[in-house]
C-alpha angles and dihedrals in degrees: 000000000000086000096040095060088047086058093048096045092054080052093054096049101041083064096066102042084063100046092048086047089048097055092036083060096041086045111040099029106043093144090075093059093044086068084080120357107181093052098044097044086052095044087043091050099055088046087064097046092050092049097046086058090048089060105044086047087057094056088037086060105035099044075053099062093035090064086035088058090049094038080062095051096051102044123160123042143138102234124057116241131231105263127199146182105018087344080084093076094077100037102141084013105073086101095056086067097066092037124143084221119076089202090061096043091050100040082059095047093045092055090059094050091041095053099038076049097068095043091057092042092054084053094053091049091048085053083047084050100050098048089045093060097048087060094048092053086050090059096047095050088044090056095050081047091059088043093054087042090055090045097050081051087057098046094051101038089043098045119078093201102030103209121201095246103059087042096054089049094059096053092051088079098062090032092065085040089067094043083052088050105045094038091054093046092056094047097051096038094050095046096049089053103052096041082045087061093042093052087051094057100044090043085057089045095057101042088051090043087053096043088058087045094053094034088058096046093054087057106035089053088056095050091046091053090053082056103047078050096056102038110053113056091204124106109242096041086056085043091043093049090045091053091058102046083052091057091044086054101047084051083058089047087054091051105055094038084068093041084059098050089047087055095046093049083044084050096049096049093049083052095052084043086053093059099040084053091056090033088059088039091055092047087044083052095048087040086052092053086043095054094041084057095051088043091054092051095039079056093051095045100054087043086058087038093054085040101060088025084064100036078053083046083062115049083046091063102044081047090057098047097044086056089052098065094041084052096056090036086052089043095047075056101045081049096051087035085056099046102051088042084053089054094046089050087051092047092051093051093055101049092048098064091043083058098040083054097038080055093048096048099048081042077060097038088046097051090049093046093053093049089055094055094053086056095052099056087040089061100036081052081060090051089052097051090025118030089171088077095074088126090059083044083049091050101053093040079070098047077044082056090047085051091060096048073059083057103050091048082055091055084047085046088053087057095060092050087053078050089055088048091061090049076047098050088039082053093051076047082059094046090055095050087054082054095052085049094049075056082067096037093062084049088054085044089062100046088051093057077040083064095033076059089049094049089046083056099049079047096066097040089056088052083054086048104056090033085062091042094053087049086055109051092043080054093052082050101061094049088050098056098042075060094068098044085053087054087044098056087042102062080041089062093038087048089052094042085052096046094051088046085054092050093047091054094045086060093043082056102049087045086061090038092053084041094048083060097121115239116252120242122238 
């Protein structure tokens, strides 16, 4: 009964924790029941209602079992006692209890489980009502909730200049909708879920309440009937009193004939559970070959792997070597190549200007010569139409003279630009030597595509290495999962382990159970 009155007390006080979380939130949250208060009063006070019977359930049973306990301790005595709470239940039937007759004994124990019945089925209706009417309140709110939204479409399909406050008013009503709907939702759900509860526990506390009824009156019958036998020294009371006790033993029989059924299922099972243990020892054996076969090959295959990754490790590295030395001999050429094509450039510049001023000196000589010319047939023309003028004639024969000292700075002006034409040819000198370097250039050509070879090599030895990498990690995989199916297999072995140990203590429980059955007297 120790149990029994545990279950009753979390009951108990399961009840008013529900009650104190139902008025804080009446009290101090008003607010939540203010979304719909015709629907939530009415959900809350039902609550209340319900609450309230549960508690007063709760006293009704366990001041019951209080008085049953002491009932028990007492026994036997000639008065009945007053009997309260769910002792009422048998007020005018305690004898039944101790009756020669089962009917009788039944018929009384009946009447207590029938009664304690009702009271915990009334308690499970009450969870199905109230959940019931938190979804009716939901679907009310929800329809309030379609008839605002239909009300916010007609304001904004009917109005040319929608404003903000009309707009707002028309969205209050679903609004409030949803508040109705979720409000009554948590009510009824919460309060389904505690008087559910409620209902569960009391439900424990009275069939364990009944099963010690029932278990008492089995054994006190029997010890009543040793005493009616030893008490009356007539012939059918002692009949009468044998009889009994037959009928009390073969009760007991019974008992134990279904306590031994009980142990030999028990027994069968722990025997099947037996061989499906040695059946899943013998897969997790099999998996464990299995694996250690993978795992050889996993093994293999990573040592071959690290092999032909190393000897690839290798000619990399030779690869890269050898490219390193064609690189600084390419870049001792690029060096030589830049610095001849730096002096040519020099040398071009410079030519270049001694030409531009040689040009613009004979343009200068030109133009004077052939102002002088000009002078002169002028002048001849004046000899002709004037042959007195011979000292004029005399006069620009010398500024003809001068002119030639002009000519012959223009011949000193030509050698240097035959000068110009050996910085020229030095310069072509140049050009060949650049030649001669693209000479080197193409050399340095080949031993690129040399190193585009090499790279078409390393190439290929990337793609073998993460060939190899993705071998072995496929081969990493499938270890990995062979692991788990060797778990797997293991928590299947340890599941069945676990269940036949269960099994071996439950028949080690129904042999004491069939060995706690109290001796008759006689």
């Amino acid at each position: 009964m120790r149990s029994t009155r545990s279950v009753l007390y979390l009951s108990l006080l399961l009840t008013v924790l529900s009650l104190f979380a139902l008025f804080y939130t009446l009290v101090f949250h008003g607010d939540f029941v203010a979304h719909n208060i015709v629907f939530n009063s009415i959900i809350a006070c039902f609550d209340v209602i319900v609450l309230l019977y549960a508690l007063y359930a709760n006293f009704f049973v366990g001041r019951g079992i209080t008085q049953w306990e002491q009932f028990k301790r007492h026994f036997p005595r000639d008065e009945e006692p007053k009997l309260k709470g769910g002792m009422r239940l048998l007020r005018g039937r305690l004898h039944d209890l101790i009756s020669f007759n089962e009917d009788e004994r039944n018929s009384a124990v009946a009447l207590v489980a029938k009664a304690l019945d009702w009271r915990v089925d009334f308690l499970f209706y009450a969870a199905g009502a109230v959940i019931s009417m938190g979804l009716l309140g939901t679907f009310f709110g929800l329809t309030f909730t379609m008839e605002g939204i239909r009300g916010s479409i007609d304001v904004l399909s009917s109005a040319d200049e929608i404003q903000a406050k009309s707009l707002i008013n028309s969205l209050a009503a679903p609004l409030g909708g949803m508040a109705t709907a979720f409000s009554s939702s948590m009510f009824g759900l919460g309060s389904s879920i505690c008087t559910g509860l409620v209902a569960h526990f009391m439900g424990r506390a009275t069939e364990g309440w009944v099963y010690d009824i029932e278990k008492w009156s089995f054994v006190a019958s029997g010890e009543e009937a040793s005493k009616v036998a030893g008490e009356t020294g007539t012939i059918d009371a002692t009949t009468r009193a044998i009889n009994r006790l037959a009928a009390v033993l073969s009760r007991h029989v019974e008992f134990s004939h279904e306590d031994t059924g009980k142990f030999l299922d028990i027994s069968g099972n722990f025997v099947q559970g037996q061989a499906i243990q040695q059946e899943t020892m013998d897969k997790m054996l099999t998996v464990i070959s299995e694996q250690s076969e993978n795992n050889k090959q996993s093994i293999e295959t990573i040592l071959n792997t690290v092999t032909a990754n190393g000897e690839a490790t290798r000619q990399i590295v030779e690869i890269l070597q050898n490219s390193s030395v064609v690189l600084a001999g390419l870049g001792d050429i690029v060096k030589s190549n830049s610095a001849y094509i730096a002096r040519s450039i020099e040398a071009q510049e410079s030519n270049s200007q001694t030409i531009g001023q040689a040009i613009a000196g004979l343009n200068q000589m030109r133009i004077e010569f052939m102002g002088s010319l000009d002078t002169i047939s002028n002048k001849l023309k004046g000899i002709q139409d004037n042959t007195g003028a011979l000292e004029a004639i005399s006069d620009e024969l010398k500024g003809v003279h001068a002119n030639t000292g002009a000519l012959e700075a223009i011949s000193d002006e030509l050698k240097g630009v035959h000068a110009n034409t050996s910085a020229l040819e030095a310069i072509s000198n140049d050009l060949k030597g650049v030649q001669a370097n693209t000479g080197a250039l193409e050399a340095i050509s080949g031993n690129l595509k040399e190193l585009q070879a090499s790279a078409g090599s390393i190439q290929q030895s990337t793609n073998q290495l993460l060939g190899y990498s993705v071998n072995q990690a496929e081969a990493l995989q499938n270890a990995n999962q062979v692991m788990q199916v060797q778990q797997k297999a293991i928590m299947e072995g340890m599941r069945d382990l676990t269940e036949a140990r269960v099994s071996i203590v439950s028949a080690i429980r129904a042999v004491q159970k069939v060995s706690d059955v109290p001796p008759t007297k006689g």
